[in-house]
LOZAVO-501735 format. One line per 2 residues: number of its first residue (from 0); their letters; for each residue z, y, x of N, C-alpha, C, O. Coordinates in nm, 3 decimals, always signed. Example, Ala and Ser with C-alpha at 12.3 -4.5 7.8 and 13.67 -1.06 7.14 Angstrom:
<nodes>
0) as) +0.780/-0.569/+1.319/+0.780/-0.450/+1.230/+0.780/-0.330/+1.320/+0.846/-0.332/+1.424; +0.708/-0.225/+1.285/+0.714/-0.106/+1.367/+0.787/+0.003/+1.290/+0.804/+0.114/+1.341;
</nodes>
This chain:
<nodes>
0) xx) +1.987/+4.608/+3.365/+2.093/+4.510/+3.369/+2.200/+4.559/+3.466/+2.170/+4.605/+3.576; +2.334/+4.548/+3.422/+2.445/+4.561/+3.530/+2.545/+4.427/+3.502/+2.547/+4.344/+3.411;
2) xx) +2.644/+4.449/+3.652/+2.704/+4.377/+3.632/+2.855/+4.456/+3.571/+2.900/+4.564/+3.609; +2.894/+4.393/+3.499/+3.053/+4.428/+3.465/+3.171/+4.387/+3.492/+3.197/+4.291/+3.420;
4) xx) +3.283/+4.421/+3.583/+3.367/+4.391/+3.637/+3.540/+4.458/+3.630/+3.568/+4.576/+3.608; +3.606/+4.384/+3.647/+3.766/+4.392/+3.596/+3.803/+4.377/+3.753/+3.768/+4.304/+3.845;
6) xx) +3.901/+4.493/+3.732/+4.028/+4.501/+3.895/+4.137/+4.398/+3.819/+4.201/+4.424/+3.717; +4.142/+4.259/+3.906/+4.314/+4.177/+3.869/+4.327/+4.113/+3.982/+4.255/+4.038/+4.048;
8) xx) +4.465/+4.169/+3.997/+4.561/+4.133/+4.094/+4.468/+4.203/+4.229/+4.424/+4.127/+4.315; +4.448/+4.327/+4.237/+4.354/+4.389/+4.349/+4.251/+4.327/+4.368/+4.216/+4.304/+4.484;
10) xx) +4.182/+4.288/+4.269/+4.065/+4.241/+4.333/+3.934/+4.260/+4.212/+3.970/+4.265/+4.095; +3.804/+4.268/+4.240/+3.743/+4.302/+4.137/+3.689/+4.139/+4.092/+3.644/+4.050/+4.164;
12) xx) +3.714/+4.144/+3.938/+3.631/+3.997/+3.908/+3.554/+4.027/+3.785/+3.597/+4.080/+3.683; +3.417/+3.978/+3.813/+3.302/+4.004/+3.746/+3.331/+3.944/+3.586/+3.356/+3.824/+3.571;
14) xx) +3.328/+3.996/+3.521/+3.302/+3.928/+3.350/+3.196/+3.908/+3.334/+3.185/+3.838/+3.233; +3.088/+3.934/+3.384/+2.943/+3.916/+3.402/+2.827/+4.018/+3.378/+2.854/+4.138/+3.376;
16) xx) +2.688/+3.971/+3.360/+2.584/+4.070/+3.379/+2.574/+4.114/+3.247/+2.642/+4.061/+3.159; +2.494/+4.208/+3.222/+2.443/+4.228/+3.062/+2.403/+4.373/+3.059/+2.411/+4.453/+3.153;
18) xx) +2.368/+4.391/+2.960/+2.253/+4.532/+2.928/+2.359/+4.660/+2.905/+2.475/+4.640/+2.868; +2.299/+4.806/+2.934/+2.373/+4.885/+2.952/+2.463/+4.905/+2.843/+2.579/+4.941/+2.863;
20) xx) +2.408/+4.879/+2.712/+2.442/+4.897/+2.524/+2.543/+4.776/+2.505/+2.597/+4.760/+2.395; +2.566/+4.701/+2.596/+2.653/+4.563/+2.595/+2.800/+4.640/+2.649/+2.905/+4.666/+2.592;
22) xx) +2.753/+4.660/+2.774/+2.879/+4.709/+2.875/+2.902/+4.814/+2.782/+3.011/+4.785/+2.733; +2.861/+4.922/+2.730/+2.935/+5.008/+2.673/+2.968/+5.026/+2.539/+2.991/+5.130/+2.478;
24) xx) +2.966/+4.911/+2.502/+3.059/+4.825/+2.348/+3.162/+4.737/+2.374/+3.209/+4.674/+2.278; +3.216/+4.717/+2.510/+3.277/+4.669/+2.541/+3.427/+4.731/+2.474/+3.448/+4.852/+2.473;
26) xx) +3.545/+4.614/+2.408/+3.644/+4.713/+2.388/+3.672/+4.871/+2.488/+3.652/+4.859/+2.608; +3.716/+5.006/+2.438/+3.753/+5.072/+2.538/+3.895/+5.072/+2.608/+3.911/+5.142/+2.708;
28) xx) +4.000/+4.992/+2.556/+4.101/+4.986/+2.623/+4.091/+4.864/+2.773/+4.165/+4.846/+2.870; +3.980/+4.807/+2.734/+3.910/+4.729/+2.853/+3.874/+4.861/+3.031/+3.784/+4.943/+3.043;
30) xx) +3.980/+4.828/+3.126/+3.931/+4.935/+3.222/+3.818/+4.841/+3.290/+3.855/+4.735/+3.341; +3.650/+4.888/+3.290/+3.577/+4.807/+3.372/+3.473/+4.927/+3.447/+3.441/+5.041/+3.414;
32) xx) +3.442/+4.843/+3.558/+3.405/+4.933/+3.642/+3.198/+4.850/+3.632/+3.220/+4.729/+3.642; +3.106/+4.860/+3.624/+3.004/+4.840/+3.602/+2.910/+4.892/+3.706/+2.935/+5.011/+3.729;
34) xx) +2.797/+4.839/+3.787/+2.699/+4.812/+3.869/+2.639/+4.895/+3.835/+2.610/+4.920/+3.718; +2.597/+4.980/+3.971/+2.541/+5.122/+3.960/+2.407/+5.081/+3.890/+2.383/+4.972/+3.942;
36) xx) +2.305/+5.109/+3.799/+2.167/+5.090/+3.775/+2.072/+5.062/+3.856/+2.012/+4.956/+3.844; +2.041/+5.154/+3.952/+1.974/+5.197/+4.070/+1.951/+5.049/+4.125/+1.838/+5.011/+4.152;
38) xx) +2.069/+4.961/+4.141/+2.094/+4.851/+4.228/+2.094/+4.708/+4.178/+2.115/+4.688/+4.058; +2.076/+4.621/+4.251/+2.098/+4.458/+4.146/+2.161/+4.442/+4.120/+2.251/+4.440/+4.203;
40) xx) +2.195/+4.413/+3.988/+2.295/+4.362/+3.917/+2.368/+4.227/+4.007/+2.294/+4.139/+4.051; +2.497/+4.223/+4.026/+2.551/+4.085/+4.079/+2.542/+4.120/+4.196/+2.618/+4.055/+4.268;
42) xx) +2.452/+4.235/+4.276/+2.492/+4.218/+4.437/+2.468/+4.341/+4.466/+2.372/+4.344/+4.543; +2.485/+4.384/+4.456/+2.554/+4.596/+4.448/+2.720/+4.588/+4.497/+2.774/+4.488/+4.451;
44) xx) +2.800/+4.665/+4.570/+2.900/+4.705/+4.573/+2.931/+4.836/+4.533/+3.045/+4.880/+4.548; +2.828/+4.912/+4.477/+2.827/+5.029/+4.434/+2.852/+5.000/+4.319/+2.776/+4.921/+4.263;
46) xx) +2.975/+5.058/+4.241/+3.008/+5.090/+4.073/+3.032/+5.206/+3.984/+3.088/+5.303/+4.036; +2.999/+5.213/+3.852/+3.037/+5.348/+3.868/+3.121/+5.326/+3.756/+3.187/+5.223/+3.765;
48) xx) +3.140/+5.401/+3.640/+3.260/+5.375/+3.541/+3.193/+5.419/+3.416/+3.094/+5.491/+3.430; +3.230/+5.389/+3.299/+3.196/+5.368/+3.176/+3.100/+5.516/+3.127/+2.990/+5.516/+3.070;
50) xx) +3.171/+5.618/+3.164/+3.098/+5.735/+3.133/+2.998/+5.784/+3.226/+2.922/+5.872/+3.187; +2.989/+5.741/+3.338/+2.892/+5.778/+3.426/+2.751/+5.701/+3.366/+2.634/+5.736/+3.371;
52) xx) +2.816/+5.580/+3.308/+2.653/+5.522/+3.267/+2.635/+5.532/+3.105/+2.529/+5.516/+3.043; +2.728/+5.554/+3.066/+2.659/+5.650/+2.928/+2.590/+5.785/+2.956/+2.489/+5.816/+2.893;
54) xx) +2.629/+5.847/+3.029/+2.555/+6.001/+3.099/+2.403/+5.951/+3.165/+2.301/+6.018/+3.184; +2.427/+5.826/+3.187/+2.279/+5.752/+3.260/+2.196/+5.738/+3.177/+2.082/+5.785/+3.174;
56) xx) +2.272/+5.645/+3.076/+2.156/+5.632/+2.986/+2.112/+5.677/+2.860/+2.050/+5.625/+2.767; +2.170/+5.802/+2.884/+2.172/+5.920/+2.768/+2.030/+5.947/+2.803/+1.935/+5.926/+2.729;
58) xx) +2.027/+5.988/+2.904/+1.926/+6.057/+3.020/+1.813/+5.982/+2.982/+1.742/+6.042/+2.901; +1.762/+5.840/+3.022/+1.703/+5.756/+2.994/+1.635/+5.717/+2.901/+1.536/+5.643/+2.908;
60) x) +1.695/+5.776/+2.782/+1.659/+5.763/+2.654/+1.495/+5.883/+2.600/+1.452/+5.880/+2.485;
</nodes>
């Protein structure tokens, strides 16, 4: 589970939690920054970006 999150107006605001195959069906003109794996979803400040966790869970597979 990660969380998925949008930069507006400088600030990051969560669109919410959901599974890695969720976040990365997300439209791609959508810029979102998504909750490192490793960490809890919702309370991580660590993020990484759309291709870092397709490379994750390529791996994973």
């Amino acid at each position: 589970m990660v969380e998925v999150a949008v930069t507006s107006e400088g600030e990051r605001v969560a669109l919410g939690i959901m599974n890695a195959q969720q976040a990365l069906s997300l439209p791609k003109n959508i810029d979102i920054e998504i909750s490192h794996p490793d960490h809890e979803a919702g309370a991580t400040d660590t993020f990484i970006d759309r291709e870092e966790l397709k490379e994750r869970t390529s791996r994973d597979i």
